[in-house]
N, C-alpha and C positions, 0 to 999 in steps of 0.2 A: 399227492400225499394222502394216506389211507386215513381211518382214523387213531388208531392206536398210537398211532407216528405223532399226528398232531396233538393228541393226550399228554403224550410224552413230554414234547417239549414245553407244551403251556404249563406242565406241573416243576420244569428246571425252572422256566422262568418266574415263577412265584416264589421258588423258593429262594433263589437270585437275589430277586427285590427282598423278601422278607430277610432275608440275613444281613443286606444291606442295613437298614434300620437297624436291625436287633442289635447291630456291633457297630455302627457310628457313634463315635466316644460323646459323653453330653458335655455340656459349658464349660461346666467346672474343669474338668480335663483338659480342655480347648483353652483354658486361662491359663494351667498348671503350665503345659508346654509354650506357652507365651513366654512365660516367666524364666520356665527353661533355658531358652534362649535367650532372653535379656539377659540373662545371669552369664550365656556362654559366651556371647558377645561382648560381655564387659572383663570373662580371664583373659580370652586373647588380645584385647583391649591391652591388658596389663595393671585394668584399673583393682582385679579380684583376684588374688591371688590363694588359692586352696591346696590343701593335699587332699588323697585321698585317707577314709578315715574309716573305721568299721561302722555299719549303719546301728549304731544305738542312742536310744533318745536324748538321752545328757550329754554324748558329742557333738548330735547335729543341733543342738541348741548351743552348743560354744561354740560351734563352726559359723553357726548363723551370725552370731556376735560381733566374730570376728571377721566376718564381710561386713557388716555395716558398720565395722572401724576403720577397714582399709577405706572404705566409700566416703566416710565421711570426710576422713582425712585427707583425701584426693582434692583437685583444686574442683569448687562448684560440686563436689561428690555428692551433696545430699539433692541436688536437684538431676541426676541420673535417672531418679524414677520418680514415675508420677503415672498422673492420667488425663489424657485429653480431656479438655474441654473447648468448647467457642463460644467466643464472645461476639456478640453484634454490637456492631456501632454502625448507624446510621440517621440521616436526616433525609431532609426531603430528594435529596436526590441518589444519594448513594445510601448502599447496604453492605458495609465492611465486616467480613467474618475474621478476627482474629483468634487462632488455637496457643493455649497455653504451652504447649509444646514448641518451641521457639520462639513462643511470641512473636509468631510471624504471621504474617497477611493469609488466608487460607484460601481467602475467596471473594470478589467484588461483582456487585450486581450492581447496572445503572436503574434505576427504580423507573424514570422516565422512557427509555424504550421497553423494543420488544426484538428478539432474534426475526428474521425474514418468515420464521414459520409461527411468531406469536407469542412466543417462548420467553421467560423472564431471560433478560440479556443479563451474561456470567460472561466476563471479561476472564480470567482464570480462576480454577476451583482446584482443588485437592490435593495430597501430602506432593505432589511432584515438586509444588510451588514452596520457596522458602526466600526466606530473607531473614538472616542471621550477621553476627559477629563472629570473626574464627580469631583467634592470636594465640599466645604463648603464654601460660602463667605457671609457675612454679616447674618449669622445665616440660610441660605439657602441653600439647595441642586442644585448643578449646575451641568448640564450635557449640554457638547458644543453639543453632537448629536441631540439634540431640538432648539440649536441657529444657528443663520444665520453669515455665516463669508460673507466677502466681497474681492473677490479677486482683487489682482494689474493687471492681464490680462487676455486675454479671451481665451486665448490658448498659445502650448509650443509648439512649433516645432522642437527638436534639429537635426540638421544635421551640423555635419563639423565644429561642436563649441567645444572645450574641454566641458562648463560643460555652462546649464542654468539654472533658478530659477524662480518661480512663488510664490507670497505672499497670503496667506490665512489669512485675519484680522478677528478678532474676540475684539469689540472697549467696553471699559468700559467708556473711557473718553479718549479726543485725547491725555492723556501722561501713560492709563494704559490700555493696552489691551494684548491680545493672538495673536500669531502670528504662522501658522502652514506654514511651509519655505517648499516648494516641492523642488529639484533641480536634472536633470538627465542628465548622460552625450549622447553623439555620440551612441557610440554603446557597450550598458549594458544591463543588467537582474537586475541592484540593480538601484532602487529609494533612494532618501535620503530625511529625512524628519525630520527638525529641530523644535522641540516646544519650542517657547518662551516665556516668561511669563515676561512683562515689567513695572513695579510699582505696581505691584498688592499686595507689602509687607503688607500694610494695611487692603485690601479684602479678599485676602484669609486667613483664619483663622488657625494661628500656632499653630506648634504640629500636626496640622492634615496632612494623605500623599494625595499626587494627584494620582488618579485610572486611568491609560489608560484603556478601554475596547478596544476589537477586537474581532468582528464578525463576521463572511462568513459562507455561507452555500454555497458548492462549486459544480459546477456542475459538469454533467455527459461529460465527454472526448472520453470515451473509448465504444467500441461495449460490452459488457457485464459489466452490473451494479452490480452483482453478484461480481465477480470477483474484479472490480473498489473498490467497497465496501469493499473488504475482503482484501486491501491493502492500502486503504486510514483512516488516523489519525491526533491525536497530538502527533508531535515529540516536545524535549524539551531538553536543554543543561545546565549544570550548568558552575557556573566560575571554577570547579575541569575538568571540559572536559567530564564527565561524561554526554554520550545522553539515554535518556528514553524516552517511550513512551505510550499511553491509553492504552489501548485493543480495536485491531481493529475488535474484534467479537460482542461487547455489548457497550449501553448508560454506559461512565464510567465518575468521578469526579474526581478531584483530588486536594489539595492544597501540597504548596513546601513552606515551612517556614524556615527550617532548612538553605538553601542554596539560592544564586540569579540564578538569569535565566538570560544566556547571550544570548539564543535565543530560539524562539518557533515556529514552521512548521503547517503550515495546509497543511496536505500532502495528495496529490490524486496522484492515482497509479503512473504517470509518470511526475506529475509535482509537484511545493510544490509552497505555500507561505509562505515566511519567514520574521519575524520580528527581529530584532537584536539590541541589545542595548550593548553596548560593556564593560561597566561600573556595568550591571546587575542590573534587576531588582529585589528589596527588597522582596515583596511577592509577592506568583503569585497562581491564582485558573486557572485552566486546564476543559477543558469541554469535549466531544464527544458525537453527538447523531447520530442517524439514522429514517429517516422518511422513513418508506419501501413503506409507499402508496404514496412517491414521484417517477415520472419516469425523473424529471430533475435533481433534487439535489443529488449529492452522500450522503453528510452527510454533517450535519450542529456543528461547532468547534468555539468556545469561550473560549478568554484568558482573564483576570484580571488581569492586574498589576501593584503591584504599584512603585511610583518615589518618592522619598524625596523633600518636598517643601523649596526650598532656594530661596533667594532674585536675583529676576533677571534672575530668572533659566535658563539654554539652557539645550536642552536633543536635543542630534542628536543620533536620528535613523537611520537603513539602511532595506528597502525591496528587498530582492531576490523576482522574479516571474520568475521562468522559469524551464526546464525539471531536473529532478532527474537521468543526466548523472552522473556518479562517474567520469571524471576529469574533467567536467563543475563544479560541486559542489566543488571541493575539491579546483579550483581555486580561489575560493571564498574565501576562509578561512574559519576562524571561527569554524574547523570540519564538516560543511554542510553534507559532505560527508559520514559521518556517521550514516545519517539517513536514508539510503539504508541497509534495510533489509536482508543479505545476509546467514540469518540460525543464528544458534543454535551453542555454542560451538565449536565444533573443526571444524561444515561443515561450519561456517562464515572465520576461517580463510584459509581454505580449497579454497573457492571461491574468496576470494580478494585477498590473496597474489601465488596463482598459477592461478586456473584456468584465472580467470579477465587478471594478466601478460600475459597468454600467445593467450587470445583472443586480448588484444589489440596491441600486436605483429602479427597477423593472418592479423587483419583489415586496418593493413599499405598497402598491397597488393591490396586494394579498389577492394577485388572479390564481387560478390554477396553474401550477408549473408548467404544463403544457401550452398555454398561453403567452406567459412569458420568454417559452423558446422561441415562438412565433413572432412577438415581439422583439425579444434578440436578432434574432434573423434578419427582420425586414430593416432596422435599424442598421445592422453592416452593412446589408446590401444598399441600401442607400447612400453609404459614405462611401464604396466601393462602386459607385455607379460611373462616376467618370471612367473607370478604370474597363469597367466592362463596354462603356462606347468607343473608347478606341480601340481595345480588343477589337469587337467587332466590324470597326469601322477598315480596320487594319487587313483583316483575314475577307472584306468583301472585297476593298483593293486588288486581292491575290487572285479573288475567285473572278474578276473582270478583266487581268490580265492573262489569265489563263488559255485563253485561245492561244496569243500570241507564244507565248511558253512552249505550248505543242506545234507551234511551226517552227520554232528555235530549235527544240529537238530533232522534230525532220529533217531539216536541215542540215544540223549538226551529227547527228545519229549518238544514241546513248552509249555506244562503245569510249568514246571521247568524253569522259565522265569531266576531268577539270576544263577544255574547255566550255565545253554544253555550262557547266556552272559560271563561268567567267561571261560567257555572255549573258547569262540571267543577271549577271551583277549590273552588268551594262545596262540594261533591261529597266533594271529597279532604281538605277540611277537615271535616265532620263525621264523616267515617270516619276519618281520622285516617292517609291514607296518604300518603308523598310520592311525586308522577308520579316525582320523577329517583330514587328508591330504587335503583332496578334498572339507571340509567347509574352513577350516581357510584360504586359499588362497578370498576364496569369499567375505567369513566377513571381509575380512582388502578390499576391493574394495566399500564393499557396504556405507562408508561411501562417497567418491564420487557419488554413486549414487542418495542420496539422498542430497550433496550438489546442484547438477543439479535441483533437483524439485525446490531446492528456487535461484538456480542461471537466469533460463532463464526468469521466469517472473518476474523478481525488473529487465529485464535489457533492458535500453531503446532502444537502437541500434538498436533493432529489430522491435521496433514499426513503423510501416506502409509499411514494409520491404517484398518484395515476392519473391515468390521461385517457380516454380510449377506452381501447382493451386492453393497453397498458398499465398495468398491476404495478408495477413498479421502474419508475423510468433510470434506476440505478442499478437496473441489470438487464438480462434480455427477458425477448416477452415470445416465449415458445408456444405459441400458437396451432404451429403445426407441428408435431411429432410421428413421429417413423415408428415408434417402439422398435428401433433396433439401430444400432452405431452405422453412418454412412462415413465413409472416409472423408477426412477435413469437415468435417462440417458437426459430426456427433450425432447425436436421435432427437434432435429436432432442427426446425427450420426460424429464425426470427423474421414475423412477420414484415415489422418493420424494417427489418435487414433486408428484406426480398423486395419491396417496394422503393425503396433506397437504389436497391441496382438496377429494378428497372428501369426508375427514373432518368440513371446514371447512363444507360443504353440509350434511353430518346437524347438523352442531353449530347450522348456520343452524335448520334445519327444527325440529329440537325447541328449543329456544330460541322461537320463535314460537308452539309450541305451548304452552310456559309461559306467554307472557307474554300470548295472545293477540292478536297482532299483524293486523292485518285493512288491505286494499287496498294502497296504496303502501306502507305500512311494511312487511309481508309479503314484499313482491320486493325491496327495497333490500339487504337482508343479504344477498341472495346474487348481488348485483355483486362484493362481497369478495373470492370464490373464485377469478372469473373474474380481474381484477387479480391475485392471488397466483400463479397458473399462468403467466402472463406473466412475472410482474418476477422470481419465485422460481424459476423453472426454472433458471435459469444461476448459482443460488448455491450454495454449501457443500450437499452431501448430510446434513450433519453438522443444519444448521440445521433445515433440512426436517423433517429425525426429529424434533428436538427439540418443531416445531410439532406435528405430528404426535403425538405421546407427549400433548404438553399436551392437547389434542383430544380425546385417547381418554380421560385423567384426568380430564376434566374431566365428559363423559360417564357416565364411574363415580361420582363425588361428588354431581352431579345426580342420579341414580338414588338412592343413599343419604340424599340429603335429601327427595327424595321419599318414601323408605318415613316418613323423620321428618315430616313436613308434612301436616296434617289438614287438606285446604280446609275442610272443614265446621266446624269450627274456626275457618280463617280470618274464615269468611262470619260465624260466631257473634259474634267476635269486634269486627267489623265495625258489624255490626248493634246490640251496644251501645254502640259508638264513641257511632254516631248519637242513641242515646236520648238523651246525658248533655247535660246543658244547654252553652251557651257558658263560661261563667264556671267551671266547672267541669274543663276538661279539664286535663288534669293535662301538657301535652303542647303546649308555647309553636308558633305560629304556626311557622315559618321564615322568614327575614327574603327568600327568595327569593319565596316563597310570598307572603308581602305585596308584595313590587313586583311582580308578578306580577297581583296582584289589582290593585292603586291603577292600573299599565298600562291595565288593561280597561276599568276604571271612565272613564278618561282616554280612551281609543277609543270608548266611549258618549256622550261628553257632545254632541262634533258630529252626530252621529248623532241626538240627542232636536233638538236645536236646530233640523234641516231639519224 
């Protein structure tokens, strides 16, 4: 590019920019056309109804007139316009932003945390959020989220006062209006929030219900949105006690007709907001979505519901805002508490009535949480220890009878797969061993294990909590990073996830060497590892350890039942099994172990028939 060329253009593009400025309209204009459209929004509305008129001054001033007569006269019409404001109400824990514009909730801050990156934590903010009344008055649809309340002060301050109150008006005429009552005490997580309805018996129109709506689209808290996501919903209660909730995988709908709703959660991983009506609400429509091309909003949750219109109405509510502890919620009442996801069937009661007792017995000691996993740990593993000597004691059985096994085979040749098995039955019955000894010890532990997957992340204790290099044992701890996406796995590596699986490989390797595992069964245990490095990279760092600790404990207890365990013993032991006659064993069949046999005998008989 020569230079005349590049003259050229650097003098369009100044001129570009400068004409930009010289012709961007100022304020006042930017208000005018505000107003524009309020004004056009409310003919099609049907609330303003104009003709067109010649522009001169004395018309457009009786034109004017004559919209703010149609306005007034509309039902609520003088509160169509107005201007934002917000109100705070806050105390030692919460920071409640209410806007006069609905006199709805704008924005809550927990004063006491902080977001994973430090950030004052904002449970939801801005116009998306609303929580209004909709109904019917004088033949018209009213929704308070497009009218303007007027509040009694311009802030709440509580400290060191049992309880305070802030008035939100909403005026029909100075003897029939809406009254939305905020009131919070000293030091709480629950707002109270009274809706009053005062002469309105004539406006609103009977037979019909009043709609509360509730809105939030709730932000991101937590260092993975993935995960935040894949824990955050709508919880929902009936007056039976009975809590349900969306599906926190997909956009899901739901209505509840059958039954009232005594309270309903927008719940993000470690925190919830809750609405509560103690009295329950008549019908209720349930929302959930997911905006994945948001990086602020976790998921956006909408409730419906409705209230009985009576004369004079009060409806007092209560908001919880604050973290999804199990005995902060449960102080609360109402079941709160039960909206902590804790598994499945027998691993939910698994997690709340042991594990949970005996972590919150651990955590009276104020160690570091990583000390207390440790302690957790060594603690199962001890009540789990019988369990693990006969495992093992079971699987060295196997690995002693295993010569003989390989001469059953020769013998037999593995083409003859049911009987090669039918004699091993024989086998295991004169010696007196059972093949599953050394599973069914494992399968009655593995349902603890998998209460742990859903015990460490629903639990909040650990959020922002370190150990180590572990930054925070309520999510992972990406120590090693790729800077760049590897498949299943993402752009980093969790430390303690890698350590975890090697663990899991030695624990495979000597494990096989107990039990004498040979061909496919040999390589099969250590697929495990590979799966756990996958699915466990992006969990709780918290959990990892915990597998990890188990691993290494479990390594130690093998070793010490080893020094206890005399094969030659076993093999002695064994060996007289077999002398003892049938009739004689002291030591009943197993009723597996018989259909087991009568199976084989039944897979031989087509077999002799060809």
């Amino acid at each position: 590019m020569d230079k005349n060329t590049f003259t050229g253009l650097f003098l369009i593009m100044l001129i570009l920019v400068g004409s930009f400025y010289l012709t961007k309209p100022s304020e006042a204009d930017i208000n005018k056309e505000k107003q524009r459209i309020h004004l056009d929004s409310l003919k099609k509305s049907g609330v303003i109804k104009t003709t067109i008129t010649p522009k001169v001054d004395s018309v457009v001033k009786k034109a004017t007139v004559l919209i703010d007569s149609a306005v007034l006269k509309s039902p609520f019409g003088a509160a169509t316009a107005g201007t934002e404001q917000l109100v705070t109400i806050e105390n030692d824990n919460l920071r409640v932003k209410v806007s006069t514009h609905g006199g709805r909730i704008q924005s809550v801050e927990l004063k006491k945390y902080k977001t994973f990156d430090k950030k004052p934590l904002i449970l939801f903010e801005g116009e998306q959020n609303h929580l209004g009344l909709t109904f019917t008055a004088a033949g018209k649809k009213i929704n308070t989220n497009d009218l303007y309340f007027k509040p009694s002060a311009k802030s709440l301050n509580v400290s060191g006062k049992d309880s305070s109150s802030i008035t939100f008006r909403l005026n029909y005429s100075a003897a029939q209006y809406i009254d939305f009552v905020y009131s919070l005490s000293a030091k709480a997580n629950k707002l109270h929030l009274d809706l009053k309805l005062t002469g309105l018996d004539n406006i609103v129109e009977k037979g019909n219900l009043l709609n509360l709506n509730w809105q939030a689209s709730v932000l991101k808290t937590e260092r993975d949105m993935t995960m935040e996501r894949q824990y955050s919903t709508v919880y929902y209660k009936n007056t039976d006690d009975d809590v349900d909730f969306l599906n926190p995988a997909k956009d899901e709908e739901k209505e509840i007709t059958d039954k009232k709703i005594q309270w309903v959660s927008f719940q993000q991983h470690f925190f919830s907001s809750v609405l509560i009506y103690k009295n329950g609400f008549s019908k209720s429509a349930l929302h959930v979505s997911t905006d994945t091309a948001s990086r602020t909003e976790t998921k956006q949750m909408l409730a419906n519901l409705q209230l009985p219109v009576t004369s004079n109405a009060i409806y007092p509510l209560e908001f919880y805002f604050g973290p999804n502890e199990f005995k902060t919620l449960k102080a609360e009442g109402y079941n709160l508490d039960k909206q902590i996801n804790m598994g499945w069937g027998p691993l939910k009661y698994i997690n709340r009535y042991a594990v949970l007792v005996v972590f919150d017995f651990l955590k009276q000691f104020n160690w570091n949480y990583g000390i207390v996993i440790l302690a957790l740990t060594v603690l199962l593993k001890l009540i789990l220890s019988p369990l693990t000597y006969k495992s093992y004691l079971s699987m060295a059985k196997m690995r002693i009878l295993k010569p003989e096994m390989d001469e059953i085979k020769a013998k037999v040749g593995e083409e003859n797969a049911t009987q090669l098995q039918q004699e091993y039955m024989k086998l295991y019955k004169k010696a007196g061993v059972n093949p599953l000894g050394g599973c069914l010890p494992m399968l009655l532990q593995m349902p603890i294990v998998f209460a742990f997957l859903r015990f460490f992340p629903a639990l909040f204790e650990l959020r922002g909590e370190s150990f180590l290099w572990m930054h925070d044992l309520s999510t992972y701890d990406d120590v090693i990073k790729f800077g760049f996406n590897v498949p299943f796995l993402g752009s980093y590596l969790s430390l303690m996830c890698l350590l975890m699986t090697i663990s899991t490989f030695i624990y495979t390797y000597f494990n096989n060497q107990v039990s004498g595992a040979t061909g496919q069964m040999k390589y099969i245990g250590y697929i495990t590892p590979i799966m756990f490095i996958v699915f466990l990279n992006k969990y709780p760092s918290g959990l990892n350890y915990y597998y990890f600790l188990a691993n290494m404990l479990t390594f130690a207890q093998q070793y010490l039942i080893r020094l206890m365990v005399d094969d030659k013993k076993i093999h002695a032991q064994i060996q007289e099994n077999k002398k003892k006659p049938e009739d004689s064993k002291t030591k009943k069949k197993s009723g597996f172990a018989d259909k087991m046999e009568q199976y084989m005998r039944q897979q031989q008989l087509p077999a002799k028939k060809k």
